[in-house]
C-alpha positions in Angstrom: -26.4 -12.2 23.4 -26.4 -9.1 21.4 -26.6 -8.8 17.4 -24.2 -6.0 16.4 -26.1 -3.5 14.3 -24.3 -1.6 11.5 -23.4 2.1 13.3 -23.2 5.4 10.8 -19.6 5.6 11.3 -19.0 1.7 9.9 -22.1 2.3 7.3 -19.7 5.1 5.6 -16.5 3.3 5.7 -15.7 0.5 3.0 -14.7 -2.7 4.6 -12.6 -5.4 2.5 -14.1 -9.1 2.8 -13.5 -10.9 5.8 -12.5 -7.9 7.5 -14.1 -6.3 10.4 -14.8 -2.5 11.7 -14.4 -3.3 15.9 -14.3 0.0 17.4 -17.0 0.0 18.7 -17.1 -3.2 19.9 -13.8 -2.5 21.7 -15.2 0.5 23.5 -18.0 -2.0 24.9 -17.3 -3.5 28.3 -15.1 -6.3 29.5 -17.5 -9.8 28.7 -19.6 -7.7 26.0 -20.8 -10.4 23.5 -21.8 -9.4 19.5 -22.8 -12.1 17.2 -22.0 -11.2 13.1 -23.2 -13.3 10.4 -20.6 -14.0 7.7 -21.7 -14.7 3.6 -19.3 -14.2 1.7 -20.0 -15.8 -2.4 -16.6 -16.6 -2.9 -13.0 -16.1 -0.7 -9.6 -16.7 -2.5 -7.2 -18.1 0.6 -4.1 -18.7 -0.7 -4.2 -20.8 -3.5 -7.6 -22.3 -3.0 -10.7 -20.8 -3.7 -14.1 -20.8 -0.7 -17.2 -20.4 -2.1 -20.6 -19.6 -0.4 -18.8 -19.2 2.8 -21.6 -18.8 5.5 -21.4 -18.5 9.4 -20.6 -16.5 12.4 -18.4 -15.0 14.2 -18.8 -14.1 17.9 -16.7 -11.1 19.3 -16.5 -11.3 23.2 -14.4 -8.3 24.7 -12.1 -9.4 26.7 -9.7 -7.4 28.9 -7.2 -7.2 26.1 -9.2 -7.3 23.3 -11.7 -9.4 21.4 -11.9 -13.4 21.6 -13.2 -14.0 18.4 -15.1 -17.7 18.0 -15.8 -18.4 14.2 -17.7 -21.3 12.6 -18.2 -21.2 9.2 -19.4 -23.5 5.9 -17.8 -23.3 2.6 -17.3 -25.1 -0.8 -13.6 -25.9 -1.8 -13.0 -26.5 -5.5 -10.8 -29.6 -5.8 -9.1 -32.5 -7.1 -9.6 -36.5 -6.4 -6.4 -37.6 -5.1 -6.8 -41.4 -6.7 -8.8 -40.1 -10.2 -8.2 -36.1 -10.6 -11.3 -35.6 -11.3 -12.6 -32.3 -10.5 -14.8 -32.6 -7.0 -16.7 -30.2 -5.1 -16.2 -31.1 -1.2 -17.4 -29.7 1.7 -15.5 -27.9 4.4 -16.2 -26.3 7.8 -13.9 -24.2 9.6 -14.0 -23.4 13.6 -11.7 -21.6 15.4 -11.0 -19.2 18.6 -8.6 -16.8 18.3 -8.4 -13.9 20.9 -7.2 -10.6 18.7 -5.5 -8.0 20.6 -5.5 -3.9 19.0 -2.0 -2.4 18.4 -3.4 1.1 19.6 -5.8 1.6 22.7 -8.9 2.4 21.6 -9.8 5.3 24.0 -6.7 6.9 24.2 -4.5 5.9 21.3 -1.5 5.2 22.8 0.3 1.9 21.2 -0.1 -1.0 23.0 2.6 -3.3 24.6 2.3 -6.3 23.5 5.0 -8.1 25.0 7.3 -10.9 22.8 4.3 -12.9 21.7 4.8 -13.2 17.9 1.7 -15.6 17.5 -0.9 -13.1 18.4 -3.5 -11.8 16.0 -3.5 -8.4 15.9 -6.2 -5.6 15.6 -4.1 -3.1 13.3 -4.0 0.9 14.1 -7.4 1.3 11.7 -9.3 -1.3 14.2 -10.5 -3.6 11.5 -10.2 -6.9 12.5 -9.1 -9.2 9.8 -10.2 -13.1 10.1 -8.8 -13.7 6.6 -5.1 -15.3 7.9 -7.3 -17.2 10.7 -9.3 -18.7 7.9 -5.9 -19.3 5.8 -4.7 -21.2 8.5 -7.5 -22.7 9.7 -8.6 -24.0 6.5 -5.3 -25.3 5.7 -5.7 -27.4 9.2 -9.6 -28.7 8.0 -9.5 -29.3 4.1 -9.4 -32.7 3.8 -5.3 -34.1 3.2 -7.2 -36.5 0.5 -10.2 -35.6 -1.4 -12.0 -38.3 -3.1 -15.2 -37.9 -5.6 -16.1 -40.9 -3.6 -15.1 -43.6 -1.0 -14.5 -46.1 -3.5 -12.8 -44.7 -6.0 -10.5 -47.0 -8.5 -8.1 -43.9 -9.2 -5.9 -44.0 -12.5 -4.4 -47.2 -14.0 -0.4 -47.4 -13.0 0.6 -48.4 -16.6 -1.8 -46.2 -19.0 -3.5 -43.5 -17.1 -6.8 -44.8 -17.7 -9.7 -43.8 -15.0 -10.7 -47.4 -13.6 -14.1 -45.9 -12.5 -14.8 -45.9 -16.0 -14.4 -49.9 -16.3 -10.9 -52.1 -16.4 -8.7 -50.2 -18.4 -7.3 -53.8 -20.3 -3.9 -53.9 -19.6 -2.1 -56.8 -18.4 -2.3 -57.4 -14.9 1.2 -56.7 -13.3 3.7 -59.2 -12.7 5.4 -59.3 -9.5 9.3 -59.6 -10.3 10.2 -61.6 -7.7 8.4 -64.3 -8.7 9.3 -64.3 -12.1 12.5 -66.6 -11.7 10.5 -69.6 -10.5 8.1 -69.2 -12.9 10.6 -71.4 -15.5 11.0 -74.0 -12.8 7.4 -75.6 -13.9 8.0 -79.3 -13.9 5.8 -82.3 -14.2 4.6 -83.8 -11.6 3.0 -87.3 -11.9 1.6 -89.4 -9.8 3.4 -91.9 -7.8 7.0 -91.1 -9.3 
């Protein structure tokens, strides 16, 4: 397995976050493995917010392009689903996605890529940008209901209270369909 060192020509160049310089790992031959190591302190994706993302990323070449196999950490910034209380939760985020370049990188002729609309794609510039894998991919891990904790009470139905605070006093509820029978109390004595 081979580390990728940083080469002059992507030392000079700006790179946004989550976004990759692969020429020259494209120009390497077919089965051509580079490991990266991914920090990044925090990530907007879409309307959530990663922080202290930390991974890798592993580039194989393949004959079309580069198989990329990511596995990453992060912190999501959240809300309990039962008490709305403001959680910290855990996430981790794996994927393999094979990105394919638009242009060929020795002769820069476009590339055909046939119909295949789901493809990621290496653009014209050769950065390779993980950012929609990790939208997508986070949106498929992020738990569908955070809790601060397995037990939580969540919010009173009638006043709003947080029950993880204590009983919030309100009159336990009534269930309506009993209600009717509730007037047919009669005495009962023994033997009659």
């Amino acid at each position: 397995m081979r580390v990728a060192k940083p080469s002059p020509e992507t030392m000079t160049r700006t790179v946004p976050p989550m976004r990759l310089y692969v020429a020259q790992q494209l120009r390497q031959p077919v089965g051509t493995v580079t490991t990266l190591d991914l920090d990044e302190p925090s990530l907007p994706v879409d309307d959530v917010l990663l922080r202290g993302l930390r991974g890798t990323a592993t580039l194989l070449r393949t004959d079309r392009g580069l198989l990329v196999a990511l596995h990453a950490v992060a912190t999501l910034h959240e809300r309990c689903s039962r008490c709305l209380a403001e959680i910290d939760s855990s996430i981790t985020i794996d994927f393999e996605e094979e990105y394919v370049p638009v242009v060929d990188i020795f002769t820069g002729a476009p590339v055909r890529l046939g119909e295949s609309g789901d493809l990621f794609r290496i653009g014209p510039d050769f950065l390779l940008d993980l950012h929609e894998g990790l939208r997508q991919y986070t949106l498929i891990s992020e738990p569908a209901k955070p809790l601060c904790k397995p037990d939580c009470a969540g919010l009173c139905a009638s006043c709003g209270a947080d029950l993880n605070q204590g009983p919030c006093g309100c009159p336990p509820p009534a269930d309506e369909r009993w209600q009717r029978l509730a007037g047919l109390r009669t005495i009962d004595t023994e033997g009659s």
